[in-house]
TIVOSE-630682 format. One record per atom (N, C-alpha, C): residue in one letter; atom name; z, y, x. Coordinates in Angstrom, 3 decimals. Example, Ala and Ser with C-alpha at 12.3 -4.5 7.8 and 13.67 -1.06 7.14 Angstrom:
! TIVOSE-630682
A / N / 7.800 / -5.690 / 13.190
A / CA / 7.800 / -4.500 / 12.300
A / C / 7.800 / -3.300 / 13.200
S / N / 7.080 / -2.250 / 12.850
S / CA / 7.140 / -1.060 / 13.670
S / C / 7.870 / 0.030 / 12.900
***
This chain:
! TIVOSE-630682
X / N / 57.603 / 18.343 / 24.840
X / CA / 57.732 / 17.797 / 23.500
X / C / 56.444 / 17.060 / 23.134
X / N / 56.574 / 16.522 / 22.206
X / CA / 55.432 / 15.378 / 21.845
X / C / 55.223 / 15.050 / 20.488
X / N / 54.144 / 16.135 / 19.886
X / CA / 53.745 / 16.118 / 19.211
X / C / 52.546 / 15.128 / 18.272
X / N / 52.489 / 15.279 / 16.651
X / CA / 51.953 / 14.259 / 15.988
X / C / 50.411 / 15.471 / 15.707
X / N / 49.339 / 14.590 / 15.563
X / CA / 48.309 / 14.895 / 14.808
X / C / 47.681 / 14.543 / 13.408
X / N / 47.584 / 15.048 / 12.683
X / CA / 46.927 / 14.773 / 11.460
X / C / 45.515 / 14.882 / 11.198
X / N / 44.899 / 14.547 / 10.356
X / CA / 42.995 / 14.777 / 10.081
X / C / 42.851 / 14.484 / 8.516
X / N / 42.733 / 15.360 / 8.061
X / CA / 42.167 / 14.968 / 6.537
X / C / 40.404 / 15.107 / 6.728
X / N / 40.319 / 14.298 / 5.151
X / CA / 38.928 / 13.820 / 4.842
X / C / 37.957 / 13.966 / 6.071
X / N / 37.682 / 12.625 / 6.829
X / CA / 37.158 / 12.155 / 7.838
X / C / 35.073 / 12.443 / 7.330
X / N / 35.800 / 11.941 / 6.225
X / CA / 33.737 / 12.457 / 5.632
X / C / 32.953 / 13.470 / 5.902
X / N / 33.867 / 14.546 / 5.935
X / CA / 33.253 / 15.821 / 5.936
X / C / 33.532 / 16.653 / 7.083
X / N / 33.850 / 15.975 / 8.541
X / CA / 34.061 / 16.961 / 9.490
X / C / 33.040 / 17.137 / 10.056
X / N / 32.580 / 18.089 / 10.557
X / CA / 31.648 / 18.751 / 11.544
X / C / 31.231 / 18.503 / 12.646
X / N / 30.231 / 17.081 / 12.484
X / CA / 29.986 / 16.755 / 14.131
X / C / 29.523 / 17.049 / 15.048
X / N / 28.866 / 18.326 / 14.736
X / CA / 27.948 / 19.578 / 15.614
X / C / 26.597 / 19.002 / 15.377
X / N / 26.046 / 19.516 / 16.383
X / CA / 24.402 / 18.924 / 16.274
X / C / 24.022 / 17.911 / 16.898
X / N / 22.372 / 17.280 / 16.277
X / CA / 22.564 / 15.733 / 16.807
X / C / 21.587 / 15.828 / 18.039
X / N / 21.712 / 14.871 / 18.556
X / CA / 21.207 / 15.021 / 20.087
X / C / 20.490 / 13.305 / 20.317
X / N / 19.532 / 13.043 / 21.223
X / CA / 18.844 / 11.838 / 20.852
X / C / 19.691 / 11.011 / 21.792
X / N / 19.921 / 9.715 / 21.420
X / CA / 20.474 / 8.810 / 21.388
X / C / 20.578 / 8.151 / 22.808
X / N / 21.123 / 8.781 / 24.042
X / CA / 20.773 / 7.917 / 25.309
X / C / 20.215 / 6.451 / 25.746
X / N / 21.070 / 5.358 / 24.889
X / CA / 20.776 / 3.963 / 24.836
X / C / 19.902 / 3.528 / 23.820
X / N / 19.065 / 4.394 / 22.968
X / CA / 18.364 / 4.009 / 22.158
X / C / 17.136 / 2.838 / 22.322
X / N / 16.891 / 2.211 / 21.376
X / CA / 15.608 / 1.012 / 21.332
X / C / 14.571 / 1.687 / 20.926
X / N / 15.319 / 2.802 / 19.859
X / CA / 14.269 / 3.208 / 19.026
X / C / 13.642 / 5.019 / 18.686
X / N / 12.575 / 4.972 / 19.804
X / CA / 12.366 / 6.373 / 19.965
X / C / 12.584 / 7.565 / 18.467
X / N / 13.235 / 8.209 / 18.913
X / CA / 13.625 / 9.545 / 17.893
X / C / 15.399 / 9.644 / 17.304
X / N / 15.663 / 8.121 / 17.840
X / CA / 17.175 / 8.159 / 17.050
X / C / 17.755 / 9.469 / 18.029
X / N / 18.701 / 10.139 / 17.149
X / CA / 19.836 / 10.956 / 17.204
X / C / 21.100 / 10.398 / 16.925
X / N / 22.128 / 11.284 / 17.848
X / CA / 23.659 / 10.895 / 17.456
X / C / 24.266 / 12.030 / 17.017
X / N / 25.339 / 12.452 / 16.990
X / CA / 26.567 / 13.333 / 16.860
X / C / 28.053 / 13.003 / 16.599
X / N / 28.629 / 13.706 / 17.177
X / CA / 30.030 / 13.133 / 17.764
X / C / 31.056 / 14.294 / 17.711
X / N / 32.149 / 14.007 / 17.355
X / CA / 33.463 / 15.023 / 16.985
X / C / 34.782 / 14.604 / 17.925
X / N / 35.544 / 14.774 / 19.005
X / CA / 36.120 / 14.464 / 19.121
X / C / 37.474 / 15.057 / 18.428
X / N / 38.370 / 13.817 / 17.994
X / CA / 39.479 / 15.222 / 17.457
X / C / 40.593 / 14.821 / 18.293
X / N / 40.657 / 13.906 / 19.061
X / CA / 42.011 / 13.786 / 19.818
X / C / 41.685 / 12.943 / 21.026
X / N / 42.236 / 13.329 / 21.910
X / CA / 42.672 / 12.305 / 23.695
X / C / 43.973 / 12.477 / 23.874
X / N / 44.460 / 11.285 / 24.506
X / CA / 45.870 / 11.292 / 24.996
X / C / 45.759 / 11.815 / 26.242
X / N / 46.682 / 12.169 / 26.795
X / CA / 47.234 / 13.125 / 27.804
X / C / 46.439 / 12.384 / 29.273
X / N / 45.995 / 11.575 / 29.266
X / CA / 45.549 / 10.730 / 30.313
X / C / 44.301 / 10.764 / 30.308
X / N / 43.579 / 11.225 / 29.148
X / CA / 42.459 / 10.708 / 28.820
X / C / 41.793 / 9.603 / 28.493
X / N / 42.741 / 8.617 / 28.272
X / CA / 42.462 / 7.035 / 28.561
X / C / 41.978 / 6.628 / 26.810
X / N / 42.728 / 7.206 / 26.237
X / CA / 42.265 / 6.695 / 24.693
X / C / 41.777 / 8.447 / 23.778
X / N / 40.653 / 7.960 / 22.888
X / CA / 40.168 / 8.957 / 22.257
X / C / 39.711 / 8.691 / 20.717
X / N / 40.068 / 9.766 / 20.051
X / CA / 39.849 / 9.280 / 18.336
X / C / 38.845 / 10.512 / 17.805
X / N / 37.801 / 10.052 / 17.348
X / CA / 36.718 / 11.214 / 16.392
X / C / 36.135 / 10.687 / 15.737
X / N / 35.153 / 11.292 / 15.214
X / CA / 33.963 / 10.900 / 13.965
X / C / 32.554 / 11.130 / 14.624
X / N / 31.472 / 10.079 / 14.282
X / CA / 30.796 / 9.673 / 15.165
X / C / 29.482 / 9.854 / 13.874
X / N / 28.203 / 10.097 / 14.053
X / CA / 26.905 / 9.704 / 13.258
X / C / 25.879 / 9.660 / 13.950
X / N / 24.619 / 8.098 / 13.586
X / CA / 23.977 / 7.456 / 14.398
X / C / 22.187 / 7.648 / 13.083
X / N / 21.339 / 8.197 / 13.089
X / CA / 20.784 / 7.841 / 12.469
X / C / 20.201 / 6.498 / 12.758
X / N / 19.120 / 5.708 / 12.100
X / CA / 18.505 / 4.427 / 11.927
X / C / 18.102 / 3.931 / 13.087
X / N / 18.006 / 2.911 / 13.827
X / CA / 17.133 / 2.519 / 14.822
X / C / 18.209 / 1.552 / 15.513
X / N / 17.566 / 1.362 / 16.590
X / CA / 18.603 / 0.266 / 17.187
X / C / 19.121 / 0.722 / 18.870
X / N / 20.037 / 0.416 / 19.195
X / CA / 20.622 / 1.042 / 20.760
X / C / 21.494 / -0.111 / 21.132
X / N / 21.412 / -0.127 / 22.588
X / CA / 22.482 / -0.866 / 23.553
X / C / 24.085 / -0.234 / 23.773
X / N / 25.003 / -0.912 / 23.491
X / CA / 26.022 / -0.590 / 23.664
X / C / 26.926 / -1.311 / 24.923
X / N / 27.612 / -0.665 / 25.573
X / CA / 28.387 / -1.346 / 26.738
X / C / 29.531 / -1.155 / 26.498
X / N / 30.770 / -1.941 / 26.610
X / CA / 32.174 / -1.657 / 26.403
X / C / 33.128 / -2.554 / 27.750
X / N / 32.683 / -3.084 / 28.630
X / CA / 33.242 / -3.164 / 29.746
X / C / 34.158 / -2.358 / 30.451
X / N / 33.778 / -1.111 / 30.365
X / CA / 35.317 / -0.439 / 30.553
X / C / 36.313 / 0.120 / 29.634
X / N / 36.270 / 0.143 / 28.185
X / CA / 36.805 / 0.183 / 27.214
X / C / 36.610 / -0.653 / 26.479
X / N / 37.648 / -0.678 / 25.330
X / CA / 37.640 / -1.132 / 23.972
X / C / 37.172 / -0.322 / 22.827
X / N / 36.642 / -0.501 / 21.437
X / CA / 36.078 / 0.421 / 20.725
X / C / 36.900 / 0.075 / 19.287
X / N / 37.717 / 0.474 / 18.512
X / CA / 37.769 / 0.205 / 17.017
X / C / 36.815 / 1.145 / 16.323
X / N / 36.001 / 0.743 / 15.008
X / CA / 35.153 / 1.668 / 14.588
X / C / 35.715 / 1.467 / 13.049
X / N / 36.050 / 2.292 / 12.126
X / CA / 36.385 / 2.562 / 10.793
X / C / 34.771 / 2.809 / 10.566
X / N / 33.758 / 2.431 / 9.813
X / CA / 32.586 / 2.596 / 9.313
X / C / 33.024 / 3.259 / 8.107
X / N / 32.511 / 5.150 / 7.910
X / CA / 32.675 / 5.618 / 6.448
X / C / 31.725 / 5.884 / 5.442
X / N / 30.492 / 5.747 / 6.033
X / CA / 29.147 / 5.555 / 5.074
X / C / 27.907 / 4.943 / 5.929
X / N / 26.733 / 4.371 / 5.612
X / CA / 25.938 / 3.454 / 6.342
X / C / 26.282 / 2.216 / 6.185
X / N / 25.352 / 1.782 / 7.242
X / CA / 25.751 / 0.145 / 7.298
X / C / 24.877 / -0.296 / 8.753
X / N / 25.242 / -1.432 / 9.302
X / CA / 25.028 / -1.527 / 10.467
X / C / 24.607 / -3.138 / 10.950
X / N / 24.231 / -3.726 / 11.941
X / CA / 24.885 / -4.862 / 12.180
X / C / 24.606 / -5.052 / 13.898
X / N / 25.667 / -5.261 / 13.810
X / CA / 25.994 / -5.580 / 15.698
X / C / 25.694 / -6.564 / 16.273
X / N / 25.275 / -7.178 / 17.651
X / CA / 25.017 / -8.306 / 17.815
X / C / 25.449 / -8.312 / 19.252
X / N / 25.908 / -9.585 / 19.673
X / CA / 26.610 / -9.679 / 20.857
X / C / 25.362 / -9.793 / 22.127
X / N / 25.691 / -9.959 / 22.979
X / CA / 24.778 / -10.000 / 24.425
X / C / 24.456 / -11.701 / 24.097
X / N / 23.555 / -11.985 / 24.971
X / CA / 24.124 / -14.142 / 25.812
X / C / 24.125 / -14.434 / 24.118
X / N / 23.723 / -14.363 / 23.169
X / CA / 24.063 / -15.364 / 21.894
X / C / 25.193 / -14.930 / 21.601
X / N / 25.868 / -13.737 / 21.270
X / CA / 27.340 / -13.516 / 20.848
X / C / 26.868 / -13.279 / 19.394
X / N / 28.158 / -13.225 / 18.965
X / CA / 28.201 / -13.264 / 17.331
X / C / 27.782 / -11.852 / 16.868
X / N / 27.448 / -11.797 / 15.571
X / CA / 26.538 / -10.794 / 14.920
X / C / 26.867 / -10.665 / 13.668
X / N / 27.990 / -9.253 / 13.497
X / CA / 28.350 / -8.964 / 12.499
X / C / 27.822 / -7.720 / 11.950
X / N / 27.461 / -7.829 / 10.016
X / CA / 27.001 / -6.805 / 9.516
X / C / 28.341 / -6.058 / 8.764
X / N / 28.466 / -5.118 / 9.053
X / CA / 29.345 / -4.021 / 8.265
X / C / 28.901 / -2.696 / 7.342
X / N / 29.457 / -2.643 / 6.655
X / CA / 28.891 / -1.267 / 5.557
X / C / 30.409 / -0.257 / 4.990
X / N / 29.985 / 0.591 / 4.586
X / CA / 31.435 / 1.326 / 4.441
X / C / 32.310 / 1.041 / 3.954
X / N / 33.815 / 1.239 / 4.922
X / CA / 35.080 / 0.718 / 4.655
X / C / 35.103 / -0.582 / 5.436
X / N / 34.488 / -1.186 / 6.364
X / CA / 34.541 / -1.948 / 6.909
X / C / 35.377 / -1.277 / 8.829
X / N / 35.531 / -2.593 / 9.196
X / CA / 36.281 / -2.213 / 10.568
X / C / 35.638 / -3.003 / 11.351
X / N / 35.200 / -2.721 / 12.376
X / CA / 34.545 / -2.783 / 13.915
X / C / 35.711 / -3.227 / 15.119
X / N / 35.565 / -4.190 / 15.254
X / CA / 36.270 / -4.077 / 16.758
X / C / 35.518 / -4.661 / 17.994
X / N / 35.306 / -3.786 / 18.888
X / CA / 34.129 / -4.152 / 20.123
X / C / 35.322 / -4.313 / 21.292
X / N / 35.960 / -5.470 / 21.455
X / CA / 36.842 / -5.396 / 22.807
X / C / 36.233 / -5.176 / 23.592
X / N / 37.451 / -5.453 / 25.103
X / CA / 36.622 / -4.732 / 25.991
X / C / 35.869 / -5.959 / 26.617
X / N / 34.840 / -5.521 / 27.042
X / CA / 34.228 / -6.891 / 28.369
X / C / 32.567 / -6.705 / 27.137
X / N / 32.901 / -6.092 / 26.041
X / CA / 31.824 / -6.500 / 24.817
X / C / 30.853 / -5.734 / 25.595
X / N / 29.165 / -6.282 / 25.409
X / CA / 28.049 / -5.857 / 25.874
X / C / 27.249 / -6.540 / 24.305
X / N / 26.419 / -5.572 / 23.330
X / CA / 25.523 / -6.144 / 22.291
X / C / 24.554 / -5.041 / 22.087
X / N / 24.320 / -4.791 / 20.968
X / CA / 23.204 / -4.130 / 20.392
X / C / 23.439 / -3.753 / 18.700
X / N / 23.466 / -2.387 / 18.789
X / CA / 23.671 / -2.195 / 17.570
X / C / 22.396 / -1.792 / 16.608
X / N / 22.533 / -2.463 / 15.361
X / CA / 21.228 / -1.909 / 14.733
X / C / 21.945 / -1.248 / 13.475
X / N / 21.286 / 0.082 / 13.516
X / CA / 21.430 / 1.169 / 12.315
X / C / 20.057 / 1.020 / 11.334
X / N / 20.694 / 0.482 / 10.082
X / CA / 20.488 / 0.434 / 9.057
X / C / 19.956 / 1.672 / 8.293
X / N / 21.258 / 2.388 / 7.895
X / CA / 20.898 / 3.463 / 7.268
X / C / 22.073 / 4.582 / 8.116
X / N / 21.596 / 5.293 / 7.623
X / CA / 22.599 / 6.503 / 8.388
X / C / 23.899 / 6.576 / 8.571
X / N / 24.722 / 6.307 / 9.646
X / CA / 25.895 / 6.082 / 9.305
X / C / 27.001 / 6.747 / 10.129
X / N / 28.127 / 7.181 / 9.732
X / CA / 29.247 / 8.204 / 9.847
X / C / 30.614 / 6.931 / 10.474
X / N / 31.073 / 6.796 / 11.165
X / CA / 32.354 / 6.328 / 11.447
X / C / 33.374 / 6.876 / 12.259
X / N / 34.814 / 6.497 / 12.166
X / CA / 35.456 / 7.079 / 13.020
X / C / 35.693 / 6.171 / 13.695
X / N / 36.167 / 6.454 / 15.223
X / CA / 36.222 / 5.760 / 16.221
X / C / 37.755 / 5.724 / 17.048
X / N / 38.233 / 4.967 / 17.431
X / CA / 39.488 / 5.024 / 18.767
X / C / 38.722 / 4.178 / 19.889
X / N / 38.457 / 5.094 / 21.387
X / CA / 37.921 / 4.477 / 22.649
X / C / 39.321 / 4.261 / 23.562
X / N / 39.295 / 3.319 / 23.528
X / CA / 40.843 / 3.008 / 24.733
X / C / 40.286 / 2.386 / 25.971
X / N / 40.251 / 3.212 / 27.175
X / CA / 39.519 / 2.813 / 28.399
X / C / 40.918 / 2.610 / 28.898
X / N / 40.037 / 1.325 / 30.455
X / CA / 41.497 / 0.506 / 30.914
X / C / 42.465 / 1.741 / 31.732
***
């Protein structure tokens, strides 16, 4: 059988503790991360994500990323001269796949995420 999932108030879930930032630019950043769902394959995944300030490399070559931004603000910038968008809460993120940029954290920020690897 094949069941549905639900998630209320995304603001306030529990992302455990933060841990420093692997791809970071900027010595001391921390992350934390919630997963609340994978499909049966593992191929796609949905949680709530928090980045404090600083700036980090992001790779999406083997996935795609949608990001719901729910507090903070951010602005992304592509690899090679790619485009460079700023978002703040209630805004939507989409990092297709093949995307290689750099994200810079602003202020502290909370989003939820769907990772769909190929």
């Amino acid at each position: 059988m094949i069941d549905l999932s639900a998630f209320g108030d995304l603001a306030s879930v529990d992302v455990g503790a933060f841990e420093p930032k692997p791809t970071t630019l900027t010595p001391g950043q921390t992350e934390a991360a919630a997963n609340l769902w994978a499909s049966a394959d593992g191929k796609t995944n949905i949680g709530v994500w928090e980045c404090t300030p600083g700036e980090f490399t992001a790779d999406r070559t083997a996935s795609a990323e949608y990001c719901h931004i729910l507090s903070g603000s951010v602005t992304v910038i592509g690899d090679n001269g790619g485009a460079q968008q700023s978002v703040g809460a209630g805004g939507l993120l989409i990092l297709p796949l093949g995307w290689t940029g750099k994200w810079i954290v602003h202020e502290h920020v909370r989003k939820t995420y769907v990772i769909v690897a190929r």
